[in-house]
N, C-alpha and C positions, 0 to 999 in steps of 0.2 A: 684751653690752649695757652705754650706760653707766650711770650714776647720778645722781639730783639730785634733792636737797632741798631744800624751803621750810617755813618756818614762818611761817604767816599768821593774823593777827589776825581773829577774828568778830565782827563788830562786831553786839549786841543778844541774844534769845535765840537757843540751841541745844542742842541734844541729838544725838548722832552716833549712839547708843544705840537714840532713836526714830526718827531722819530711815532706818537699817539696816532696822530692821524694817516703815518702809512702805516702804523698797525691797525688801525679800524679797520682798513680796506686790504688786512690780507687774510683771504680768507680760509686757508687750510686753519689760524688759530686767530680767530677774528676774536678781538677784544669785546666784553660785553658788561653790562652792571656798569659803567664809569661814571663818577657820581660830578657835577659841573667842577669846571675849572682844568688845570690842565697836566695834571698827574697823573698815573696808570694805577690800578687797580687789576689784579687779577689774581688765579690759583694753580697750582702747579705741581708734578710729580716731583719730587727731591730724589734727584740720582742717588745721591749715596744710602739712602734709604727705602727711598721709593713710600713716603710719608707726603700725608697731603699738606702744601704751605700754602698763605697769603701773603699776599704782599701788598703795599701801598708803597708808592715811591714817587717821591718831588723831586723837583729842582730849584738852587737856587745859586743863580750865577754857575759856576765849574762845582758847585756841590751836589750832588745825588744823597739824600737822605731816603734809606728802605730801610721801613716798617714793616717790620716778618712777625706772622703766630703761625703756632702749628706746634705739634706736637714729636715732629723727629728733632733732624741736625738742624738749627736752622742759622747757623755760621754757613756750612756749606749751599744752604739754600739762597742766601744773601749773597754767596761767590755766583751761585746759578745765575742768580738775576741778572747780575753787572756781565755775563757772558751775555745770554740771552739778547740782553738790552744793546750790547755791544759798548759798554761802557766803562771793560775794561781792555780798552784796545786805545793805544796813546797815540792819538790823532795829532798832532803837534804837525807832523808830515804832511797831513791831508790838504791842508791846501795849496803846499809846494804842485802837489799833481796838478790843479787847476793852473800854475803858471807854464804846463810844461805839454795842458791839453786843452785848447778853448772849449772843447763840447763839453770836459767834465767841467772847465769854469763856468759855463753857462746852466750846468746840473745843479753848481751847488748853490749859483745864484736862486734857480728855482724852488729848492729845496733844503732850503739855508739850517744849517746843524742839525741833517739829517743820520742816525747811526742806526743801521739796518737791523731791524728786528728779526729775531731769527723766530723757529719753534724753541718753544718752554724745554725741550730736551733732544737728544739725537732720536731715541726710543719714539718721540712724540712725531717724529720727523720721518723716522722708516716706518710708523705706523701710518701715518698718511699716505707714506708713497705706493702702499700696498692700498688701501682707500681709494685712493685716486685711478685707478691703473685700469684703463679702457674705460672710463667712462666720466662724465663731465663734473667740472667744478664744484656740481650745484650739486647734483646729486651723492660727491663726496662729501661735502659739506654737512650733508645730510644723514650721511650714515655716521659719519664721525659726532655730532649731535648726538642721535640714537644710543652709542655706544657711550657717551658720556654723562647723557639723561637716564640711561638704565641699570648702568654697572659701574659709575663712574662716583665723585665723593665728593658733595658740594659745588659740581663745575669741575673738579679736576678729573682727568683724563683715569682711564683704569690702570690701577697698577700692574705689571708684569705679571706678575701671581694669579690676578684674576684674569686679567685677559687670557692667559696661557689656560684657563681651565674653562671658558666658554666654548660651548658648541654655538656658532652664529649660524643664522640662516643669511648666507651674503653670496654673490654669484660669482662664481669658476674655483679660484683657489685659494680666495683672500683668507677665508678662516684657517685653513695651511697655513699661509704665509704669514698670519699674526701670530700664530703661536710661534712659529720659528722666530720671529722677533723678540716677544717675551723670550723665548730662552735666551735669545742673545743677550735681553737686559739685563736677563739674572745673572749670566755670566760674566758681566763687565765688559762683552763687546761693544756694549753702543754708550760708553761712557764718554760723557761729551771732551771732558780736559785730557785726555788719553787720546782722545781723537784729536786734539788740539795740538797736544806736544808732539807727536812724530811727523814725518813731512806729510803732505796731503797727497800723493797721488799714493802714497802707502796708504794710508787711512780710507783711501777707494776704494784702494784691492779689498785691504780687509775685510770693509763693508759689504763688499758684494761676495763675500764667499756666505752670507746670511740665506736662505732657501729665499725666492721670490725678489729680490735685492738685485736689480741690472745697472747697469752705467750710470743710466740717469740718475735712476734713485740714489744709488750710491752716492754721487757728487748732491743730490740735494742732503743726505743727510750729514755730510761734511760742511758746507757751505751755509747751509739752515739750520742744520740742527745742531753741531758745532759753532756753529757763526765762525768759522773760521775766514778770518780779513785779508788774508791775498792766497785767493787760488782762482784762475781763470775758467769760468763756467767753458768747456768743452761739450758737452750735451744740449745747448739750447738756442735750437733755432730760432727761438724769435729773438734772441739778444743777437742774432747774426743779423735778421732781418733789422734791426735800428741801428745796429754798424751800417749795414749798407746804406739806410736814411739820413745817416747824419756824416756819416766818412764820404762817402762812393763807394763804386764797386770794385774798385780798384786796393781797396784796401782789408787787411785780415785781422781778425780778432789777436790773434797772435803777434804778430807786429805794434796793434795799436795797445793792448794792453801792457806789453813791457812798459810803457811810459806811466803806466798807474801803479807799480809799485812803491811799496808794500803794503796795498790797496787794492787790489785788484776785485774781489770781491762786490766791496763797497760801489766800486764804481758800476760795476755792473750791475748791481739793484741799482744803482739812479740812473741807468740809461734805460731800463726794465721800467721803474717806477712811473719817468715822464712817458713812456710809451703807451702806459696803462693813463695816463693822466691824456694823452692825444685822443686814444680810439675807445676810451672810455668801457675798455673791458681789459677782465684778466686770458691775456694769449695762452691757450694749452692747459691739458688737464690736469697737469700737477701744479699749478698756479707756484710753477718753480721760479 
């Protein structure tokens, strides 16, 4: 394999410390193998190739230093990460929102230079939502495993090519529905920076015209798998249910997230995250 390192500037807050430990605990792509101390370690599909990479990545102060091997593009795999990680998104802003919302002040108090980890790709993210769909966290977790442990390459997810050529024994129409994904990755429909640059309720549509691919999903693979940083989650009830907890009833996501612009995203995984950190489970089956 070869090598290649960047060191790239974070522009606003971070914590690579905190953004680890709410990836430990998200488990559609729960982090695993992290060797002590407090840097990420993982392996990953390369959109532009669909090549397996590694990566190691620190921090020091507003620097991110990622350490890529692997044998495709790994300039573009290096771009992946800093998307993924959310670390190329110029947060300089983000804590203007906390003067202008006490509950997000008191989010980031809790969660101090937290930058939402997304899935390793969109592809990685409609393959899950198809995984997930009627049936519980654990047991997604578990097939997604399965398919990583058997067809998959060192830990990384199975490429397009391969997945789209497995016959799976999985229940109702998920093996349908994955292959219709692999085609879409091979065509460039679930390209993460494509889905990044046009507005995002476009980037919905388009996702859900994929076979098996509904609202939800859709918005998770823009918001997750994308990490696209301000689009207001519309499909999930339980980030309504911690607006009602922390606003009143009196009050709508739509009203209160105009004030978390051009953040909106963000915010809403740390009203999601402390919610998970109160009841001490992940709400719902797509642990969206």
């Amino acid at each position: 394999m070869r090598g290649h390192t960047v060191d790239a500037e974070v522009l606003g807050p971070w914590s690579l410390r905190t953004s680890r430990a709410f990836w430990e605990g998200f488990s559609p792509s729960a982090l695993s193998d992290q060797r002590a101390g407090d840097g990420i370690r993982t392996v990953f599909r390369v959109e532009s190739d669909w090549s397996r990479a590694e990566v190691e990545l620190t921090q020091r102060d507003h620097l991110a230093t990622i350490n890529m091997a692997g044998d495709g593009d790994l300039e573009a795999a290096a771009d992946q990460v800093r998307r993924f990680l959310a670390l190329d998104v110029d947060a300089r802003g983000w804590p203007d929102v906390a003067g202008r919302d006490p509950v997000i002040a008191a989010a980031q108090d809790q969660l101090p230079g937290l930058r939402p980890c997304g899935f390793h790709s969109a592809y990685e993210a409609a393959a899950w939502s198809v995984l997930s769909q009627r049936i519980r966290i654990g047991q997604a977790t578990r097939l997604r495993g399965e398919l990583v442990d058997h067809h998959g390459e060192g830990g990384a997810f199975p490429a397009p090519a391969v997945l789209r050529a497995l016959d799976l024994d999985l229940p109702g129409r998920k093996t349908e529905y994955l292959h219709a994904i692999a085609d879409a990755a091979l065509d460039g429909r679930l390209d993460g920076n494509a889905l990044r640059a046009v507005d995002p309720d476009h980037a919905i549509r388009s996702v859900q015209q994929i076979k098996g691919l509904g609202p939800f999903a859709a918005e998770l693979v823009v918001l997750r798998g994308a990490n696209a940083p301000d689009v207001p989650p519309r499909h999930e009830p339980h980030l309504e249910a911690e607006i009602i907890q922390r606003y009143g009833t009196d009050r709508t996501l739509a009203e209160i997230s105009d004030t978390w612009r051009p953040y909106r995203t963000w915010a809403a995984v740390h009203l999601r995250a402390l919610r998970e950190q109160r009841t001490h489970k992940i709400d719902g089956p797509n642990g969206h």
